[in-house]
LODO-497153 format. One record per residue (C-alpha): residue in three letters; x, y, z. Coordinates in nm, 2 decimals. Each point is the difference from the previous one (the first is absolute). Example, Ala and Ser with C-alpha at 12.3 -4.5 7.8 and 13.67 -1.06 7.14 Angstrom:
BEGIN
<pt><ronu>ala</ronu><x>1.23</x><y>-0.45</y><z>0.78</z></pt>
<pt><ronu>ser</ronu><x>0.14</x><y>0.34</y><z>-0.07</z></pt>
END
This chain:
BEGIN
<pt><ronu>unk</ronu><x>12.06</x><y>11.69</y><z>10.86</z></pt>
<pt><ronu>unk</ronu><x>-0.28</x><y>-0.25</y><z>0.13</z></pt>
<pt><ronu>unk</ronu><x>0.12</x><y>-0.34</y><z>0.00</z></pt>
<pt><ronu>unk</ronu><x>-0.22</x><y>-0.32</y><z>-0.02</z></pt>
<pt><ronu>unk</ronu><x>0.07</x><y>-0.35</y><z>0.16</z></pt>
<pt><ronu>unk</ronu><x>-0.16</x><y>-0.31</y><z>-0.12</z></pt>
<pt><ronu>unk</ronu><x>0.01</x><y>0.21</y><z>-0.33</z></pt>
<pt><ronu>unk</ronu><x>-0.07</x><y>-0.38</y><z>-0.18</z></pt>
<pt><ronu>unk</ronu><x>-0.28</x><y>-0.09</y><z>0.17</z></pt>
<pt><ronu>unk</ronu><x>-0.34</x><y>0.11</y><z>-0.11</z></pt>
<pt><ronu>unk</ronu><x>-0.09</x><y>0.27</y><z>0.23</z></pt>
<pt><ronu>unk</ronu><x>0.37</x><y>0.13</y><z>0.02</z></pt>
<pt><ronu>unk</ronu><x>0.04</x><y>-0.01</y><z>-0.37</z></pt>
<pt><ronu>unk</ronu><x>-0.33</x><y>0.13</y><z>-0.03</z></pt>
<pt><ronu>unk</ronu><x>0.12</x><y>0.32</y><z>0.19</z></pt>
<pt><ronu>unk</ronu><x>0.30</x><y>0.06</y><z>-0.16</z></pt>
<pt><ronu>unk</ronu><x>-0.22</x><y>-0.01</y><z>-0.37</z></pt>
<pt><ronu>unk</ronu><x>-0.21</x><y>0.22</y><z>0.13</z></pt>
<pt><ronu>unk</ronu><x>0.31</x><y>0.27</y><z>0.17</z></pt>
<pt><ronu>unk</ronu><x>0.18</x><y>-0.01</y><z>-0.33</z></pt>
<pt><ronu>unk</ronu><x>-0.35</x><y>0.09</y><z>-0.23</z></pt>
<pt><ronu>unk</ronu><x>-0.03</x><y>0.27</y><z>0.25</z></pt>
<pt><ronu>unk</ronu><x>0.38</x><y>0.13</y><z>-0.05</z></pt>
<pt><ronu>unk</ronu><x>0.07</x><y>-0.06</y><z>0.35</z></pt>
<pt><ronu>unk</ronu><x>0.40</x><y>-0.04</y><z>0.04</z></pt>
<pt><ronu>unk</ronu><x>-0.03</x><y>-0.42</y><z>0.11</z></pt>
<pt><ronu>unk</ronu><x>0.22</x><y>-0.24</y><z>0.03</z></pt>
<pt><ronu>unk</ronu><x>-0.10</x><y>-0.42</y><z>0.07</z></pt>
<pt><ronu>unk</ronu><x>0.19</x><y>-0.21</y><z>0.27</z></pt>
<pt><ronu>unk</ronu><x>0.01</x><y>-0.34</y><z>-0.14</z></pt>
<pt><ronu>unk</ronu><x>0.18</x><y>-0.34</y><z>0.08</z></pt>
<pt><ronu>unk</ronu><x>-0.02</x><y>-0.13</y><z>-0.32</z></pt>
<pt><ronu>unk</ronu><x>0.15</x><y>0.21</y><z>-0.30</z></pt>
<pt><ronu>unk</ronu><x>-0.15</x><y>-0.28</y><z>-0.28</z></pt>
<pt><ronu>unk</ronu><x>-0.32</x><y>0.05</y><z>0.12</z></pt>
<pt><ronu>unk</ronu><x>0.01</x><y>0.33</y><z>0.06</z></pt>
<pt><ronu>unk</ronu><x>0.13</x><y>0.03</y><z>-0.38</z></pt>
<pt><ronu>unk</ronu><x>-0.39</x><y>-0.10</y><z>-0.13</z></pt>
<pt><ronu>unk</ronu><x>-0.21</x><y>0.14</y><z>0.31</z></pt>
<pt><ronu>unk</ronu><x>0.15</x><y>0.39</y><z>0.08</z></pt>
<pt><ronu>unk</ronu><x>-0.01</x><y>0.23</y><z>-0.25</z></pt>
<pt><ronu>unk</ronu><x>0.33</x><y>0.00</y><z>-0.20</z></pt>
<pt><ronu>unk</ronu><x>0.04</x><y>0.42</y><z>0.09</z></pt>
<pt><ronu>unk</ronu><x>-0.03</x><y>-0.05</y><z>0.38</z></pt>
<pt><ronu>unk</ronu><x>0.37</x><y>-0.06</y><z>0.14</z></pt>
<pt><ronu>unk</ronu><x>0.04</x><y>-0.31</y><z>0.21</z></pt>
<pt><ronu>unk</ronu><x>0.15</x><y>-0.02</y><z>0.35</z></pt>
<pt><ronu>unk</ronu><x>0.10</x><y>-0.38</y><z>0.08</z></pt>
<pt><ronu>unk</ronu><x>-0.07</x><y>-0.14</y><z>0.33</z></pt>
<pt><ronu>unk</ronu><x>-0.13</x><y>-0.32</y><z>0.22</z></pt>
<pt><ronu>unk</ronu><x>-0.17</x><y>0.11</y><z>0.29</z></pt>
<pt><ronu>unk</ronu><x>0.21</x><y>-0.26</y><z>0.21</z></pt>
<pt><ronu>unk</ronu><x>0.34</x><y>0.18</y><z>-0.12</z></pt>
<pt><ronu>unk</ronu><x>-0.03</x><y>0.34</y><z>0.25</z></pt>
<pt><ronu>unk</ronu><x>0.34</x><y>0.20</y><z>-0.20</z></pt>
<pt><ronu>unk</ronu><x>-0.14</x><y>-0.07</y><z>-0.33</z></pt>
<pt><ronu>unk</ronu><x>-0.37</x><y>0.13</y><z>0.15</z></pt>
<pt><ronu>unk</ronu><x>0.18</x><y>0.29</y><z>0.17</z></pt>
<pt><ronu>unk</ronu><x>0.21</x><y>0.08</y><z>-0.36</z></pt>
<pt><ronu>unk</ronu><x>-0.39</x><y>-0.03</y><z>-0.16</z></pt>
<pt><ronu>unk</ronu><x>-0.12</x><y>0.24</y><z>0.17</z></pt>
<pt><ronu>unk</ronu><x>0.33</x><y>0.27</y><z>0.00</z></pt>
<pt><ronu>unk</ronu><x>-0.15</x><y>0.34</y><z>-0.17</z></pt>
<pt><ronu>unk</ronu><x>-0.36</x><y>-0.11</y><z>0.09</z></pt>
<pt><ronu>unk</ronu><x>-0.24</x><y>0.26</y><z>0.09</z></pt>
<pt><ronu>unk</ronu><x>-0.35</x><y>-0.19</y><z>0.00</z></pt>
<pt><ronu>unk</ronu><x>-0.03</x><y>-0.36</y><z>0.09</z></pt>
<pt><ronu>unk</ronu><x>-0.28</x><y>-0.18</y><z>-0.15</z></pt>
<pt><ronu>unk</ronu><x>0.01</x><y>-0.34</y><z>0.22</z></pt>
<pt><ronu>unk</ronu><x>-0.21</x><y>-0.26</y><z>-0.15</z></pt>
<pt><ronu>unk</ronu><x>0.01</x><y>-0.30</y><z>0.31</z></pt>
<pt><ronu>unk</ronu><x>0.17</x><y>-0.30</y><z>-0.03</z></pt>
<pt><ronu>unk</ronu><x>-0.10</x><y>-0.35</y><z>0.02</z></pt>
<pt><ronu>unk</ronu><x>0.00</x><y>-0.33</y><z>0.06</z></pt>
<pt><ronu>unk</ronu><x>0.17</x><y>-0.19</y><z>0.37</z></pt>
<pt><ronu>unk</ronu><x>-0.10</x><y>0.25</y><z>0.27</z></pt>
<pt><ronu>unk</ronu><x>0.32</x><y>0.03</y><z>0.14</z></pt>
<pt><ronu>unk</ronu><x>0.15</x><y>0.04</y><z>-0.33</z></pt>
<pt><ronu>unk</ronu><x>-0.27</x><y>0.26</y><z>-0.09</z></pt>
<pt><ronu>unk</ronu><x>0.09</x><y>0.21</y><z>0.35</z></pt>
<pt><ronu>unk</ronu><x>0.36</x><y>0.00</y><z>-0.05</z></pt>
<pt><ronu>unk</ronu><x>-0.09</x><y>0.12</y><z>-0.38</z></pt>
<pt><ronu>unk</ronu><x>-0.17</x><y>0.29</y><z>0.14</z></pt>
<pt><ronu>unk</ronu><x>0.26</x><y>0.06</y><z>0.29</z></pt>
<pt><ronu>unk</ronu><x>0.28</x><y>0.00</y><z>-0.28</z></pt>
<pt><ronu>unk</ronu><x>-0.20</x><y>0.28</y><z>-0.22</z></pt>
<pt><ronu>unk</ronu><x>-0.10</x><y>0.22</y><z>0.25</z></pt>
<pt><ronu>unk</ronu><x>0.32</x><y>0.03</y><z>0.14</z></pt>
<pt><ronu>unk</ronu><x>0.21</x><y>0.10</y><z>-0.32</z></pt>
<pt><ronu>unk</ronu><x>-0.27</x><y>0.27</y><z>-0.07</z></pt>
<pt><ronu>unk</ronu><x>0.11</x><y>0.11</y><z>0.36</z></pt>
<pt><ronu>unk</ronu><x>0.33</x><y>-0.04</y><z>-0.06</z></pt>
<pt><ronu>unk</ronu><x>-0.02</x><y>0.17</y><z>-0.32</z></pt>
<pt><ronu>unk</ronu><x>-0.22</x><y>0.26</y><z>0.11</z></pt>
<pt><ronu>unk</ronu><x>-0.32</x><y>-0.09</y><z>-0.24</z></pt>
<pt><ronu>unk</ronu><x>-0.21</x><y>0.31</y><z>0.09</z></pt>
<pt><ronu>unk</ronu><x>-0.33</x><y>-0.19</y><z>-0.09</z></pt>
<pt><ronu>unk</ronu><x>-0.14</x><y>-0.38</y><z>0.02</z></pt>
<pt><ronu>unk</ronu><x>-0.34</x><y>-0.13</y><z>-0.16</z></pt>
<pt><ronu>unk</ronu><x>-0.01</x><y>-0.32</y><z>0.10</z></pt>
<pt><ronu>unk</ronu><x>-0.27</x><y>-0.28</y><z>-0.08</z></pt>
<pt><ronu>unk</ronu><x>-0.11</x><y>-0.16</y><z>0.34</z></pt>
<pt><ronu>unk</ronu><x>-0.38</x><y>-0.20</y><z>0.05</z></pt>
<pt><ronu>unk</ronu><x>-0.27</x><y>0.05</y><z>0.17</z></pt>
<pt><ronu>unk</ronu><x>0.01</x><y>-0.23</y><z>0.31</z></pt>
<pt><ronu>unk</ronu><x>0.28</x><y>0.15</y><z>0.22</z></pt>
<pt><ronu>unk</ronu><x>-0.20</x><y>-0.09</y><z>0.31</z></pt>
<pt><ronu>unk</ronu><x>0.23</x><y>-0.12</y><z>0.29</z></pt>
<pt><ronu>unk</ronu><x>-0.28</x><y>-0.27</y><z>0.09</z></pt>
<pt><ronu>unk</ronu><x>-0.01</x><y>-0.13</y><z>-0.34</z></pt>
<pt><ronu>unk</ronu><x>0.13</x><y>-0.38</y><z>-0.12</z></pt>
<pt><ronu>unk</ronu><x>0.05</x><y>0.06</y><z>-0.30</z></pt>
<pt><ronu>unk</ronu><x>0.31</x><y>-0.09</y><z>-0.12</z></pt>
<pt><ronu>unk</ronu><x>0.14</x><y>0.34</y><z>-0.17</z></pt>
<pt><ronu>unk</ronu><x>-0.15</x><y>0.25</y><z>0.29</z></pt>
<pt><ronu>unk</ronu><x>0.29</x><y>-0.02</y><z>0.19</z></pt>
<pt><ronu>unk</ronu><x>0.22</x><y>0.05</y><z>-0.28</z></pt>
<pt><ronu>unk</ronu><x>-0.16</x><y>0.34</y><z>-0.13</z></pt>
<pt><ronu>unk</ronu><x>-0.04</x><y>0.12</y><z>0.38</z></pt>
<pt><ronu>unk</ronu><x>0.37</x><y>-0.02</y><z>0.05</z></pt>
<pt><ronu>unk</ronu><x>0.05</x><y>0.17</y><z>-0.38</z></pt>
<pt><ronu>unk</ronu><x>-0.26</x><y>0.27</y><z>0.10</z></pt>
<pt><ronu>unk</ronu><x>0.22</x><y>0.06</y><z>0.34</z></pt>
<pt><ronu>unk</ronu><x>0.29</x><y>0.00</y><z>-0.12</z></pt>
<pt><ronu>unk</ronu><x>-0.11</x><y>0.26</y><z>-0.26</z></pt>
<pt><ronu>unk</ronu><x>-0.13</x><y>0.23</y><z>0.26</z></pt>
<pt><ronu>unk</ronu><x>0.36</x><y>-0.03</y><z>0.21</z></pt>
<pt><ronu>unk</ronu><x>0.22</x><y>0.07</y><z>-0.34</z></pt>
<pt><ronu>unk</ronu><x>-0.07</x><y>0.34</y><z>0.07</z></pt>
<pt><ronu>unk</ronu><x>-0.11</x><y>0.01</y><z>-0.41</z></pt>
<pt><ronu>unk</ronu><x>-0.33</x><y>0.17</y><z>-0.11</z></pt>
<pt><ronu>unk</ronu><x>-0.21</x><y>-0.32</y><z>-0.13</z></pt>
<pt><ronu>unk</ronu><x>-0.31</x><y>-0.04</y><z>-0.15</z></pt>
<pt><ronu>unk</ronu><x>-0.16</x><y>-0.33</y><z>0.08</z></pt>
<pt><ronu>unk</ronu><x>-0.26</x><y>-0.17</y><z>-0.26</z></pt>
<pt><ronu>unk</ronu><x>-0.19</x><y>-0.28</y><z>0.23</z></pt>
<pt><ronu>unk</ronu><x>-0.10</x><y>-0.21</y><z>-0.33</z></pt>
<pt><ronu>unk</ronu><x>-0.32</x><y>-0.21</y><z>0.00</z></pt>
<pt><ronu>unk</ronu><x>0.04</x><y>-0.36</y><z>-0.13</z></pt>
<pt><ronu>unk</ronu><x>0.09</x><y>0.01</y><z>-0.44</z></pt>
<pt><ronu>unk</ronu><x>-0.32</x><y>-0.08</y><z>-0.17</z></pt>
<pt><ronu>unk</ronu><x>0.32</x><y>-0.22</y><z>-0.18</z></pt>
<pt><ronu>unk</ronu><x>0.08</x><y>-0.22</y><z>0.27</z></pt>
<pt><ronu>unk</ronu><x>-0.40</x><y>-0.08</y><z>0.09</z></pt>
<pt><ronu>unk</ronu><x>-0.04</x><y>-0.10</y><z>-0.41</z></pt>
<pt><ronu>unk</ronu><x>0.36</x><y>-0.21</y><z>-0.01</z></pt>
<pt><ronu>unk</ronu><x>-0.02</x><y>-0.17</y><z>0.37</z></pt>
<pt><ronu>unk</ronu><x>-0.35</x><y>0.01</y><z>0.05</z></pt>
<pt><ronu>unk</ronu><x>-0.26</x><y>0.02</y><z>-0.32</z></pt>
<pt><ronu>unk</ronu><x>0.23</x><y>-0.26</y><z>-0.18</z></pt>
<pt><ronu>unk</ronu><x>0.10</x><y>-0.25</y><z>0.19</z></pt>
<pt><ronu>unk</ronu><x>-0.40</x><y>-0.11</y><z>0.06</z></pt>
<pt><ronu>unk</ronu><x>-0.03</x><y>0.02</y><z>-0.42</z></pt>
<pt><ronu>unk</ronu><x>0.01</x><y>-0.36</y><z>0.00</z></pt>
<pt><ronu>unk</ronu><x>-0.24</x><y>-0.12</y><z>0.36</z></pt>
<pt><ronu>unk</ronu><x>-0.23</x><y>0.29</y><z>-0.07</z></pt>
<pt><ronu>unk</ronu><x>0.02</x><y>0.08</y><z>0.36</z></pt>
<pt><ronu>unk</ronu><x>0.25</x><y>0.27</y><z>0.15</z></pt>
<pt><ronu>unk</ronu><x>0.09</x><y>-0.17</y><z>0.35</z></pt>
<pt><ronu>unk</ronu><x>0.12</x><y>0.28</y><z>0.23</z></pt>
<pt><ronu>unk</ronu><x>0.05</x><y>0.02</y><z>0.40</z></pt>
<pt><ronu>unk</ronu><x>-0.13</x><y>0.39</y><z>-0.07</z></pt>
<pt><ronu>unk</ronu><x>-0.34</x><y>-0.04</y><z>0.21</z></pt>
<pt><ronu>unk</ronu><x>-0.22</x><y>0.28</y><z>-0.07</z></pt>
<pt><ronu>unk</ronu><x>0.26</x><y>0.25</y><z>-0.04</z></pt>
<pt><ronu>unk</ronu><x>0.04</x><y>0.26</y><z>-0.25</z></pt>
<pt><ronu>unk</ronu><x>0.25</x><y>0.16</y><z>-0.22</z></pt>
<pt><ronu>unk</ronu><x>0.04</x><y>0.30</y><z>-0.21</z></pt>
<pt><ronu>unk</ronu><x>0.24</x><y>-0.11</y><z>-0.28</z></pt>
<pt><ronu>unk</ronu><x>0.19</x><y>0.22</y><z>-0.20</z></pt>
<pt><ronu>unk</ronu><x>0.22</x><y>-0.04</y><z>-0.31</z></pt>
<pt><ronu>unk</ronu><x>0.37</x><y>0.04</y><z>-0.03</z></pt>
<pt><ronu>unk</ronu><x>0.00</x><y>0.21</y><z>-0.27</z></pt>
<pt><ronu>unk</ronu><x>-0.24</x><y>0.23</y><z>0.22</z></pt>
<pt><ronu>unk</ronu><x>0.21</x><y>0.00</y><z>0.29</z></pt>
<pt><ronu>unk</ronu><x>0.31</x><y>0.08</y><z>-0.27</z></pt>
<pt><ronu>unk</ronu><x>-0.19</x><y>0.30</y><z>-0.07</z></pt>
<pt><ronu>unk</ronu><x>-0.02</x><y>0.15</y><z>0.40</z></pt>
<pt><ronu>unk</ronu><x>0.33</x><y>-0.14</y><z>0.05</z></pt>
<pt><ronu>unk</ronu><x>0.14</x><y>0.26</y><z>-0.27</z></pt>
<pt><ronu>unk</ronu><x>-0.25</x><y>0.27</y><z>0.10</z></pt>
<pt><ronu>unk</ronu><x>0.13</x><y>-0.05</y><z>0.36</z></pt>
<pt><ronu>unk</ronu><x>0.34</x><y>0.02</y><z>-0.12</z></pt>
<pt><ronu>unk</ronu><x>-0.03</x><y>0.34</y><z>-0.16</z></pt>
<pt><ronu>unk</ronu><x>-0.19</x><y>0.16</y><z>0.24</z></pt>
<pt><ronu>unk</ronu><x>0.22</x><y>-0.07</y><z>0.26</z></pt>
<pt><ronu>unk</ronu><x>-0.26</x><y>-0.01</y><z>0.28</z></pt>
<pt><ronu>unk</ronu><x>0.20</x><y>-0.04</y><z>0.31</z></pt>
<pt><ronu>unk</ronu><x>-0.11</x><y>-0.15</y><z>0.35</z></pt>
<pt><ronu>unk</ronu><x>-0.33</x><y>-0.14</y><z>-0.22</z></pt>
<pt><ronu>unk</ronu><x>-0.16</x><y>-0.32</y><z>0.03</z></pt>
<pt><ronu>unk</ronu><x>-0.23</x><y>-0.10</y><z>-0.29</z></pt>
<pt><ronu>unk</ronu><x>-0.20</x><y>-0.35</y><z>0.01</z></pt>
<pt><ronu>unk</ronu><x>-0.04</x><y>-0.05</y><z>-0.37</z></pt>
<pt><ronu>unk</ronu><x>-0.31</x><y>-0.25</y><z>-0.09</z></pt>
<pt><ronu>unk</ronu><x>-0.22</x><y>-0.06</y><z>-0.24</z></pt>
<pt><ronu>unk</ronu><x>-0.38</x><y>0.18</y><z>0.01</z></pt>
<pt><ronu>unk</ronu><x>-0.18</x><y>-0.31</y><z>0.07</z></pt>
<pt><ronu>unk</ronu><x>0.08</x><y>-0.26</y><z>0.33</z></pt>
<pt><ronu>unk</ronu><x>-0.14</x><y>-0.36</y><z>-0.16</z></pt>
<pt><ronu>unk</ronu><x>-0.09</x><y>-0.33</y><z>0.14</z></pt>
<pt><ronu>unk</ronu><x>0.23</x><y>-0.27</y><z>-0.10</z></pt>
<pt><ronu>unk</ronu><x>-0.39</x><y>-0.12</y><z>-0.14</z></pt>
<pt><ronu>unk</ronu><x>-0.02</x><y>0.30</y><z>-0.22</z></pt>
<pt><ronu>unk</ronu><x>0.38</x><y>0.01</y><z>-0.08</z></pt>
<pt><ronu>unk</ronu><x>-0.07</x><y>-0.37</y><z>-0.15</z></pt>
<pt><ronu>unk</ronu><x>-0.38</x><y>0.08</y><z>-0.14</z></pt>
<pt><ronu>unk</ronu><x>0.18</x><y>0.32</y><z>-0.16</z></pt>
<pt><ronu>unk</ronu><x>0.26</x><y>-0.26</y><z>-0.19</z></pt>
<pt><ronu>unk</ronu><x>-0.30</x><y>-0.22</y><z>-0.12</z></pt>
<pt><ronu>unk</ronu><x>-0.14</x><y>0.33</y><z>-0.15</z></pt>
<pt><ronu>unk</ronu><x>0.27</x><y>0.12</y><z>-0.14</z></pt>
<pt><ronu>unk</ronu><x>0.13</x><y>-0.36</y><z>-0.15</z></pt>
<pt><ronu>unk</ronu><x>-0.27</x><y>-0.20</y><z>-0.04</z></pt>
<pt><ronu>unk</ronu><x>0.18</x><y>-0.26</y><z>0.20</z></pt>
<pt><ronu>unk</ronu><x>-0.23</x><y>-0.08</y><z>0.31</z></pt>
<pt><ronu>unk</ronu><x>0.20</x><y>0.03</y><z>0.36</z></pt>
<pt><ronu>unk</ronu><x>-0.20</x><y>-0.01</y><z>0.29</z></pt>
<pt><ronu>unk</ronu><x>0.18</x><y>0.11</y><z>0.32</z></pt>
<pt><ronu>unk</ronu><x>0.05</x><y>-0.34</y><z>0.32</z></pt>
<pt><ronu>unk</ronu><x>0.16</x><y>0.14</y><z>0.32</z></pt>
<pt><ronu>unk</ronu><x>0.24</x><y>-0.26</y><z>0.11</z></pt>
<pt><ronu>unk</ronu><x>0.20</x><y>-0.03</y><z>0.36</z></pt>
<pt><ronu>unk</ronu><x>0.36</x><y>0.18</y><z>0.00</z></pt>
<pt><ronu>unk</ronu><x>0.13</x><y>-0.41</y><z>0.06</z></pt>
<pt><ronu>unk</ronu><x>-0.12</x><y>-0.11</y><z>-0.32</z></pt>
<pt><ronu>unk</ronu><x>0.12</x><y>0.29</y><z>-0.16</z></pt>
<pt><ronu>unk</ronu><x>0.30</x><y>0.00</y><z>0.08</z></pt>
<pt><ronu>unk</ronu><x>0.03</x><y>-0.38</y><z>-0.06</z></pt>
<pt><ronu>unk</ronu><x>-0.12</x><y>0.08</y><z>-0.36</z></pt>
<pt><ronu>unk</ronu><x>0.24</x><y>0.30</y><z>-0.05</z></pt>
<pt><ronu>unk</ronu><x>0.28</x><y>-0.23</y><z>0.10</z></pt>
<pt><ronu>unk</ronu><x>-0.07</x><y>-0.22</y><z>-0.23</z></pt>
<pt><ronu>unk</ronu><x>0.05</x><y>0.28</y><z>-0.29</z></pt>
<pt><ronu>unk</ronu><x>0.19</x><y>0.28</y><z>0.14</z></pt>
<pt><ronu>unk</ronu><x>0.38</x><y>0.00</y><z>0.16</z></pt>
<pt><ronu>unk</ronu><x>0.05</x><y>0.12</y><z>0.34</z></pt>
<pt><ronu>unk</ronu><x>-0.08</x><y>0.31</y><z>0.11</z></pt>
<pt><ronu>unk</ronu><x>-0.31</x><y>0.04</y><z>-0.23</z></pt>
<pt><ronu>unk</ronu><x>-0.21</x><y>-0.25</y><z>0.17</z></pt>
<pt><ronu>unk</ronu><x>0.00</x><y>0.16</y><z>0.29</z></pt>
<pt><ronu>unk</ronu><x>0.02</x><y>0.38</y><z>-0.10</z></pt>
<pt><ronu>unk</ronu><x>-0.31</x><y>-0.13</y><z>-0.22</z></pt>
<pt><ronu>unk</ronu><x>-0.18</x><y>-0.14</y><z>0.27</z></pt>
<pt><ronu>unk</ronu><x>0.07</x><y>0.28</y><z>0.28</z></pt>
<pt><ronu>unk</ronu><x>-0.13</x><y>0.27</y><z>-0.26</z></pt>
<pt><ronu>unk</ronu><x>-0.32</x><y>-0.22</y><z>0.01</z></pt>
<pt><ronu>unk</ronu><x>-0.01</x><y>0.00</y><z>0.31</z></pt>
<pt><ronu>unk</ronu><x>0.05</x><y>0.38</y><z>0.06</z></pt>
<pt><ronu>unk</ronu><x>-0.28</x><y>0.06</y><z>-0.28</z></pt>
<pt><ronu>unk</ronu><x>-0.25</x><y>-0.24</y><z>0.22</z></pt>
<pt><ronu>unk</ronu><x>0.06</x><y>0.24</y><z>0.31</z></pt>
<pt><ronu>unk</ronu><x>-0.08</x><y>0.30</y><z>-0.21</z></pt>
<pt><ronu>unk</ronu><x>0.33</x><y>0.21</y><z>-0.09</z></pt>
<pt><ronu>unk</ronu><x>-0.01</x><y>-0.01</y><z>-0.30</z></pt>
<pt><ronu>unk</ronu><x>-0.36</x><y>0.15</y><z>-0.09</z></pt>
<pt><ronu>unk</ronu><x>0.06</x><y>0.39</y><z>0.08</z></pt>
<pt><ronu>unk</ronu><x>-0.06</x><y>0.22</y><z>-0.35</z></pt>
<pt><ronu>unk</ronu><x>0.14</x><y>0.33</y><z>-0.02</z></pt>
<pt><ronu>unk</ronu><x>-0.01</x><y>0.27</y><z>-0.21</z></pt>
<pt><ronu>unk</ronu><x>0.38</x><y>0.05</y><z>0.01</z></pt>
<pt><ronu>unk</ronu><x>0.07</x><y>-0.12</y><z>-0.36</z></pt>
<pt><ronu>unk</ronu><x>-0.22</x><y>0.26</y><z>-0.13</z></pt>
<pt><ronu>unk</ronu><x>0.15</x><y>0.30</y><z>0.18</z></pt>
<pt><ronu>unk</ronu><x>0.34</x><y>-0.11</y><z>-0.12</z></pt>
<pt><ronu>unk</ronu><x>-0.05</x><y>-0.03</y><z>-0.36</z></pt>
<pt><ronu>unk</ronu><x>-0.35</x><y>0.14</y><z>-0.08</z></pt>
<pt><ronu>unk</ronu><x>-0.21</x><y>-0.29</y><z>-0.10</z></pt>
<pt><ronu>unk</ronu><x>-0.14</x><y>-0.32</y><z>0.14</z></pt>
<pt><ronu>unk</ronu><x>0.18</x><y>-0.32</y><z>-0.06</z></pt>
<pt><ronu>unk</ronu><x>-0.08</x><y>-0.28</y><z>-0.21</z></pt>
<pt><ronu>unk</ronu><x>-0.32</x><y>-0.15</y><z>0.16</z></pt>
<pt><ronu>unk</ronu><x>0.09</x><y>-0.41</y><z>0.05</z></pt>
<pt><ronu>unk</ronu><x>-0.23</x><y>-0.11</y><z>-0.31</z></pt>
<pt><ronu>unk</ronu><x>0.17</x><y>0.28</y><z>-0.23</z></pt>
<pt><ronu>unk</ronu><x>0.29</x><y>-0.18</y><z>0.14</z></pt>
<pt><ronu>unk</ronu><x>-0.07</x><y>-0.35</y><z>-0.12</z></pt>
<pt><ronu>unk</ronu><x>-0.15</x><y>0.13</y><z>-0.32</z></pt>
<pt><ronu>unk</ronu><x>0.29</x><y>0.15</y><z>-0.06</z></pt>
<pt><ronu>unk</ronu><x>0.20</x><y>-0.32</y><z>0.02</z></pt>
<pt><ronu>unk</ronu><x>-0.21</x><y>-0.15</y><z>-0.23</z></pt>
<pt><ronu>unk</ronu><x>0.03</x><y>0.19</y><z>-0.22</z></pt>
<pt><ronu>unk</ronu><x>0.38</x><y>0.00</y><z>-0.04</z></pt>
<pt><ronu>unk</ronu><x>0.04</x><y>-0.37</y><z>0.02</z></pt>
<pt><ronu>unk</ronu><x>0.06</x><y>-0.09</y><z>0.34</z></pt>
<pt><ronu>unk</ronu><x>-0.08</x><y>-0.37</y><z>0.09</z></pt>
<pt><ronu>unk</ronu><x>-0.33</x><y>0.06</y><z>0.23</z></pt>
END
């Protein structure tokens, strides 16, 4: 049986869709049952658990032979004791295989404020002993059209503290697809960095919205103080920062590697950035 966390989120309960079409024997690990009631598929069997609670996790993951780990979030030291408490009941329950979500900036000398988080998930992983497959995502076309693209709508003018740094974004429901194709494989010991085909501008990602919308955005890079002053105005603590330090990180250029990974896992490019936000459109979403 593979087993899903975060199975009512969108990528986790993207994966677990996608398992069940395929007949895969799945089951979702969920915190809350009502919502799990209208987001998992009423076949899948449910296995009821909060990350912070390490019996229930451990009793989630009893008869467990794949682990598909989609990543926490929110407070970094909530997020590492998340990770800490998962790996170790698939230890203790000796899960013989862990796909598990992680992003692309694991660097040691970066500030952002998540690398550290995913370094110590992507250790501990290595010292559980457990075959893993690790998918290094790129940043969700999603989050760049919901926390980027729309909150300059009204100005006109998308003020990041980016610089001249690029991105390759992908969407979630792309990385849902490697996630599952990781998971059935089984690929042991491998690293994938999973992107989009395209690294963009934070110019072109706005000039690519005006296209798509008809809404003109132009792009205005902005200092990470102002930033974060605005963020704090709007967002609760930790986003500001974990917003800002992801700027950051994109300005000193981690975040603008392509690869070719997505392809060799499932067989077809992604969704290029425009198809993205076309897309959207398309389907009613507020851009």
């Amino acid at each position: 049986m593979i087993l899903v966390t975060g199975a009512t989120g969108h990528v986790g309960r993207a994966v677990v869709s996608l398992l069940s079409t395929r007949g895969e024997d799945v089951a979702a690990m969920v915190r809350n049952v009502a919502a799990a009631a209208r987001l998992v598929p009423r076949e899948v069997p449910l296995r009821v658990a909060d990350y912070e609670d390490v019996p229930a996790v451990t009793a989630a993951l009893a008869g467990i032979d794949s682990l598909v780990f989609i990543a926490s979030d929110g407070e970094a030291g909530a997020v590492m004791r998340h990770h800490t408490n998962v790996i170790e009941a698939a230890r203790k329950q000796r899960v013989r295989h862990i796909t598990f979500t992680s992003i692309v900036d694991v660097d040691v000398g970066s500030s952002f404020y998540f690398a550290p988080v995913y370094q110590d998930a992507e250790r501990r992983l290595a010292d559980s002993g457990i075959p893993a497959t690790v998918l290094r995502c790129g940043i969700y076309s999603d989050f760049i059209l919901q926390y980027w693209l729309e909150s300059g709508v009204d100005s006109g003018v998308l003020a990041l503290p980016a610089g001249d740094g690029r991105v390759a974004p992908i969407s979630r429901d792309d990385v849902a697809v490697a996630v599952t194709e990781a998971a059935v494989g089984r690929k042991p010991g491998s690293h994938y960095l999973v992107t989009g085909s395209q690294a963009l501008g934070v110019a072109e990602i706005a000039a690519s919205y005006s296209d798509a919308t008809g809404t003109p955005l132009r792009y205005r890079p902005c200092s990470q103080d102002d930033y974060l002053m605005w963020t704090g105005k709007r967002l609760t603590a930790p986003w500001p920062r974990a917003f800002t330090t992801l700027c950051g990180s994109i300005a000193e250029g981690r975040y603008g590697r392509v690869s070719t990974d997505f392809a060799s896992l499932t067989g077809r490019d992604p969704e290029t950035f425009r198809e993205f936000l076309v897309r959207s459109w398309r389907v009613g979403r507020p851009v």
